[in-house]
LUMROFI-466622 format. One record per residue (C-alpha): chain; residue in one letter; residue number from 1; x, y negated, z. Coordinates in pm, 1 decimal, m for minus. Each point is the difference from the previous one (the first is absolute). Example, Ala and Ser with C-alpha at 12.3 -4.5 7.8 and 13.67 -1.06 7.14 Angstrom:
<rs>
@chain A res A n 1 c1 1230.0 c2 450.0 c3 780.0
@chain A res S n 2 c1 137.0 c2 m344.0 c3 m66.0
</rs>
This chain:
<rs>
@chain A res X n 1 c1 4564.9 c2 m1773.0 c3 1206.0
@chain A res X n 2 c1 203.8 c2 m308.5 c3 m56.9
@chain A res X n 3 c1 243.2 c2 168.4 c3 m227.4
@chain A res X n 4 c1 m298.8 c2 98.9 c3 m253.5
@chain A res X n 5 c1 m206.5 c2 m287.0 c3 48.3
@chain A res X n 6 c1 351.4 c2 m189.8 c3 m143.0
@chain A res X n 7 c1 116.0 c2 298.1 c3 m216.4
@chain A res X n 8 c1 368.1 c2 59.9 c3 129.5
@chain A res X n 9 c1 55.1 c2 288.6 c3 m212.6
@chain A res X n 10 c1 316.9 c2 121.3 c3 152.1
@chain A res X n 11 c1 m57.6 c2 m8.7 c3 309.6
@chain A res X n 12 c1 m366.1 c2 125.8 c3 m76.2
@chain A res X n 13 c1 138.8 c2 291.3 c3 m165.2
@chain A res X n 14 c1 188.6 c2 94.9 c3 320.2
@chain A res X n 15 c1 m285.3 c2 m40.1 c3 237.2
@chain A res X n 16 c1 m220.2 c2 180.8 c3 m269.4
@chain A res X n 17 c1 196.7 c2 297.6 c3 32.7
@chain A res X n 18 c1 11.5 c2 m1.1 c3 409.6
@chain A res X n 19 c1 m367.6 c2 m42.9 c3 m0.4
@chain A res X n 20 c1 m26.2 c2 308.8 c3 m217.6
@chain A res X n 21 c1 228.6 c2 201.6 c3 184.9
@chain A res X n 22 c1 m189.9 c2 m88.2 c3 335.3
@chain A res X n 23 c1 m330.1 c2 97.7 c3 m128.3
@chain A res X n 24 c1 137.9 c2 333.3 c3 m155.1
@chain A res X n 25 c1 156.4 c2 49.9 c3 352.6
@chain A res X n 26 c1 m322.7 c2 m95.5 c3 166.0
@chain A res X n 27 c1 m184.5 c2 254.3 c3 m158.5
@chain A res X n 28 c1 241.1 c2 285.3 c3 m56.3
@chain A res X n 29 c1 39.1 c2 m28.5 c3 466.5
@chain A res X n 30 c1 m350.5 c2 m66.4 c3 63.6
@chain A res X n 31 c1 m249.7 c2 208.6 c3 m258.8
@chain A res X n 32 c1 301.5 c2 247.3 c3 m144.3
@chain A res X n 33 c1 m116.3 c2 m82.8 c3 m354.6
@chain A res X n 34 c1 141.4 c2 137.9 c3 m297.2
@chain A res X n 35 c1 319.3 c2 m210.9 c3 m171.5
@chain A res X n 36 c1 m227.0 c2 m21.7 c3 m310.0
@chain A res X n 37 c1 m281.1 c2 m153.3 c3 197.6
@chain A res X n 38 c1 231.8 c2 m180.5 c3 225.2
@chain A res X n 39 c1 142.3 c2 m211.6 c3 m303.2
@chain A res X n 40 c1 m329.0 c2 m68.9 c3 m186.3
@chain A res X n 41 c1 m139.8 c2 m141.3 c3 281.6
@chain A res X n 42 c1 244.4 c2 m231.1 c3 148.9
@chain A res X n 43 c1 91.4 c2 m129.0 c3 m362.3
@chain A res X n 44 c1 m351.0 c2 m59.7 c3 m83.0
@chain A res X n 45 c1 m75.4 c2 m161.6 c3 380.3
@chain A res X n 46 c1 341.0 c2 m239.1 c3 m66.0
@chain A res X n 47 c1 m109.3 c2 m102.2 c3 m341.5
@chain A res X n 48 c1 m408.6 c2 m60.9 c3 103.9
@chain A res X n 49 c1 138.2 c2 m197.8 c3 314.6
@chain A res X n 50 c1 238.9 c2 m221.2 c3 m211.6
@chain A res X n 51 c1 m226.3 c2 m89.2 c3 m227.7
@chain A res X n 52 c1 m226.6 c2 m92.5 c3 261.0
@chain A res X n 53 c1 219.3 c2 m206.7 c3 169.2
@chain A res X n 54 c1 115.1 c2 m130.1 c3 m333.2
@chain A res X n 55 c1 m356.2 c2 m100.0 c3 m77.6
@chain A res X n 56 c1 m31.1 c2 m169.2 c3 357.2
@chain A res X n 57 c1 m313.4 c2 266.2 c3 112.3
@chain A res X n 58 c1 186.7 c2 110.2 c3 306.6
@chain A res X n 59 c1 m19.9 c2 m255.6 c3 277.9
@chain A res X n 60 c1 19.3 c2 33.0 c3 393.7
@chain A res X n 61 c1 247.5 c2 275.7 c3 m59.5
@chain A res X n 62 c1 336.6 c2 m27.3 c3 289.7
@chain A res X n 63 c1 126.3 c2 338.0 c3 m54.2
@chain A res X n 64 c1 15.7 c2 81.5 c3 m426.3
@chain A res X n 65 c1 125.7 c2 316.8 c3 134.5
@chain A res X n 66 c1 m258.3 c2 49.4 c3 229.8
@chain A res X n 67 c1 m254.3 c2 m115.3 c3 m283.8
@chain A res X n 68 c1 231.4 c2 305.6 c3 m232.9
@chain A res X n 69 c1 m43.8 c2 251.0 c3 233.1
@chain A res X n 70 c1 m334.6 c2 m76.4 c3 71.3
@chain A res X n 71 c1 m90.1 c2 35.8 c3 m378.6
@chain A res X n 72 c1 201.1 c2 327.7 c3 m88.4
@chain A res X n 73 c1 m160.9 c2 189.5 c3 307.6
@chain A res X n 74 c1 m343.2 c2 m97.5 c3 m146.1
@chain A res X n 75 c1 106.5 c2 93.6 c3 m401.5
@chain A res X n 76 c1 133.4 c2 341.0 c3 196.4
@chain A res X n 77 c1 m266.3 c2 86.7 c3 163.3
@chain A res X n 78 c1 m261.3 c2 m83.8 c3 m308.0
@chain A res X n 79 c1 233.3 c2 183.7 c3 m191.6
@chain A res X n 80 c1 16.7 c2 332.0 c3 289.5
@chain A res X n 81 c1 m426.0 c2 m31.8 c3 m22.7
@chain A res X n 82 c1 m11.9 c2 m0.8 c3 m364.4
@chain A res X n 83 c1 274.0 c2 291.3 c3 m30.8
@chain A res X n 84 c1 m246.9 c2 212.8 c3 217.3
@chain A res X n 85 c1 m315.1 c2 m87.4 c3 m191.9
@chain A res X n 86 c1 113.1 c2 154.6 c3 m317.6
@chain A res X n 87 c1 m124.2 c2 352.4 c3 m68.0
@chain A res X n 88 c1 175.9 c2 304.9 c3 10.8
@chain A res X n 89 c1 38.4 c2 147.8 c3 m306.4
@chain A res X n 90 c1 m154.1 c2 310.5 c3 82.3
@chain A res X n 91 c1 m281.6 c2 m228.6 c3 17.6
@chain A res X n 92 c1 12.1 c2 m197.7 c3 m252.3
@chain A res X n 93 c1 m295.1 c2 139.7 c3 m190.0
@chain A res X n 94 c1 m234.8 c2 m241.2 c3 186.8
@chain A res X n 95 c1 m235.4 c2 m41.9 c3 m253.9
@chain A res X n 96 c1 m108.8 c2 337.5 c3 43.3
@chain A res X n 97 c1 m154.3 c2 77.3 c3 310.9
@chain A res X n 98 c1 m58.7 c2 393.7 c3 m71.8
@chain A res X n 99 c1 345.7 c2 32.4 c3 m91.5
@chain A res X n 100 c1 212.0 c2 253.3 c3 221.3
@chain A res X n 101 c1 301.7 c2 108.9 c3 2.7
@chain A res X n 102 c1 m59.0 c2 385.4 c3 202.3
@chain A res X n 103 c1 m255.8 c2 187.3 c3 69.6
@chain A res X n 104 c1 28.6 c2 m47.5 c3 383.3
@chain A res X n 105 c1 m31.0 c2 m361.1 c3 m75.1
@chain A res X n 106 c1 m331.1 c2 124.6 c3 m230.7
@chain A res X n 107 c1 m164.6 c2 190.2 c3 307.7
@chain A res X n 108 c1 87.8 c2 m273.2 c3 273.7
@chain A res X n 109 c1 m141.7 c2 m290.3 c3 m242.6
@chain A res X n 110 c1 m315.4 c2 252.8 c3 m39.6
@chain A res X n 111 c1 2.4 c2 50.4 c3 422.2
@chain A res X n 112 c1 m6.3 c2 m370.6 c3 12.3
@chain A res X n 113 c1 m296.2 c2 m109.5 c3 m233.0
@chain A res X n 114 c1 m218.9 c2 335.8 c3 174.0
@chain A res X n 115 c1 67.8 c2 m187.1 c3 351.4
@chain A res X n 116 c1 m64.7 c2 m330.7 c3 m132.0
@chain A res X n 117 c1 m301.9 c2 82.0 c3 m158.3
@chain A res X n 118 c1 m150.0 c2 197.8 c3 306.8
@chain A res X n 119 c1 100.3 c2 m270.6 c3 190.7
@chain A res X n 120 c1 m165.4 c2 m253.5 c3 m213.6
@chain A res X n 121 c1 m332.2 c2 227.0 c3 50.7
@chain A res X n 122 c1 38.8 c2 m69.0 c3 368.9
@chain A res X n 123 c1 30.6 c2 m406.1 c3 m33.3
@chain A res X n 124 c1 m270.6 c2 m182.8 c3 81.4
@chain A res X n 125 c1 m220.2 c2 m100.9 c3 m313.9
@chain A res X n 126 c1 75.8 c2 m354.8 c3 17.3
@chain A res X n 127 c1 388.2 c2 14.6 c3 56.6
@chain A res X n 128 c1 m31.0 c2 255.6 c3 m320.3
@chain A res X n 129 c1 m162.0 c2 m241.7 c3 m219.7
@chain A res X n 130 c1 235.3 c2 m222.3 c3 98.0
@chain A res X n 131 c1 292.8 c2 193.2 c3 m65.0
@chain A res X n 132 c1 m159.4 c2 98.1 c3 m341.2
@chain A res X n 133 c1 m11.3 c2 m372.1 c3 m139.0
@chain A res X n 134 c1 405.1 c2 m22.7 c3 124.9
@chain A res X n 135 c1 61.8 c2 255.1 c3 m226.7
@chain A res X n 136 c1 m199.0 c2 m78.7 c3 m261.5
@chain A res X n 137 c1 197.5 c2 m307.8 c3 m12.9
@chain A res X n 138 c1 345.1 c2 112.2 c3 137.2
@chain A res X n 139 c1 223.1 c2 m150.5 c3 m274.2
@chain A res X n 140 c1 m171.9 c2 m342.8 c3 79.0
@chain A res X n 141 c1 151.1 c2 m234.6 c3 315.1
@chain A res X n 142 c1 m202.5 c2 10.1 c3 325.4
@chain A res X n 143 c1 m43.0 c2 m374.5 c3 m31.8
@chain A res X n 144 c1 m216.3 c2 64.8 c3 m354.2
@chain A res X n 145 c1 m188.8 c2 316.2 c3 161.3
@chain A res X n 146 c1 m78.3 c2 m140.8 c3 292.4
@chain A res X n 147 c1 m208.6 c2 m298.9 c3 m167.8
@chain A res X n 148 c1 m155.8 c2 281.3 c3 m237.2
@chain A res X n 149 c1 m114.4 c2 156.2 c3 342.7
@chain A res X n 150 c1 m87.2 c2 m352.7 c3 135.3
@chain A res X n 151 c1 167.0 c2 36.2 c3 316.2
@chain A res X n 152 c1 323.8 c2 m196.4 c3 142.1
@chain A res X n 153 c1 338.1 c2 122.5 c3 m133.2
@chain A res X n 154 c1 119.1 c2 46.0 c3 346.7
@chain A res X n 155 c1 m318.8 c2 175.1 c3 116.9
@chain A res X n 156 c1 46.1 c2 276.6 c3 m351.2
@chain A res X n 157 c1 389.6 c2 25.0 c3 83.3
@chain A res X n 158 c1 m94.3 c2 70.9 c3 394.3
@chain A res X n 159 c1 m280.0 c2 277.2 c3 m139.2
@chain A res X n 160 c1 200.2 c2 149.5 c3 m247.3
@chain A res X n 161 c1 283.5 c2 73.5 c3 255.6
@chain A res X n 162 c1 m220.6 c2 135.3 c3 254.8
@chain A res X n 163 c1 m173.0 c2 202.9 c3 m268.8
@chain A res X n 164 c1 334.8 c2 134.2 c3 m148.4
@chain A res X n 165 c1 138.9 c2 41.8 c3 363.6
@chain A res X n 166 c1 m289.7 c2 213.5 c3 77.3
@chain A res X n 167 c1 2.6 c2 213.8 c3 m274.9
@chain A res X n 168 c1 406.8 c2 29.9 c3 39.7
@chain A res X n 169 c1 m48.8 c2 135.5 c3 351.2
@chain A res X n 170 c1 m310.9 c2 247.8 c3 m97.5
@chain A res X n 171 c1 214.8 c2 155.5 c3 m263.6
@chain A res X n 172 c1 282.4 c2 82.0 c3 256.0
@chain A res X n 173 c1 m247.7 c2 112.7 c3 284.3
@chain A res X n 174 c1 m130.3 c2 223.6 c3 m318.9
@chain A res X n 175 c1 292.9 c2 124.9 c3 m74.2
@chain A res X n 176 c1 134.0 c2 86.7 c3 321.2
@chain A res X n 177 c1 m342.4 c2 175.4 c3 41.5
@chain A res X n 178 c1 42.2 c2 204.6 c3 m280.7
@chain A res X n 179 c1 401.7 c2 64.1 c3 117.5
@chain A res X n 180 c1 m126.3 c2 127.7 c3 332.1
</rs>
């Protein structure tokens, strides 16, 4: 920290490069990431940390390794959770929910809404006219729904899950009725 706090570019240079390689080590033993990821990462961690340390924001630090390591497990793993939250092509036509790809997709999609819907007939009246004003405003966040309902978010969150968890398991008893 010194050494860029003064700006000892030689020997900065050196250290740089160590620091780099130890990251890119770090993550190639411990996750098995890909070189390309491997390099972005620890090259972006290095130059976010020295600039932090540059500008004096990172205090109370004993290990700047530690600190290094710390940060390029985090920028990893953000990275690993973002990688898996992108769609699969084959998907990719979100925007259309009736869009399917086969026809045994087609008949399973139709199996589904026949299940749902008989066991939406089931629900109780109230838990139904609940579940009707979720959907009516589905592309809206629970927060904003939940005051249009006049009821706590945590109380709408709690009633949607159960509601959603009861209709989940009612569709597989269903369907393993109709299997059997």
């Amino acid at each position: 920290m010194k050494l860029i706090q003064k700006g000892q570019r030689e020997e900065l240079n050196h250290y740089s490069d160590l620091f780099i390689y130890r990251l890119s080590l770090y993550l190639r033993q411990v996750f098995k990431a890909d070189e390309s990821v491997i390099e972005d990462i620890s090259q972006s961690v290095y130059a976010d940390i020295f600039e932090k340390v540059k500008s004096g924001r990172v205090r109370g630090v004993n290990s700047l390794m530690a600190y290094m390591i710390t940060s390029a497990r985090h920028r990893f793993l953000a990275w690993q959770k973002k990688k898996f939250e992108e769609v699969p092509l084959r998907y990719s036509n979100f925007n259309d929910p009736d869009f399917i790809h086969d026809d045994s997709e087609a008949a399973e999609k139709q199996e589904r809404e026949e299940l749902l819907e008989k066991c939406l007939e089931k629900m109780a009246a109230d838990k139904t006219d609940f579940f009707s004003e979720v959907m009516k405003h589905i592309n809206k966040k629970d927060k904003d729904t939940a005051k249009l309902l006049g009821i706590s978010h945590q109380n709408f969150r709690t009633k949607k899950s159960r509601i959603v968890e009861m209709l989940r398991l009612c569709v597989e008893s269903e369907k393993r009725r109709r299997e059997n």
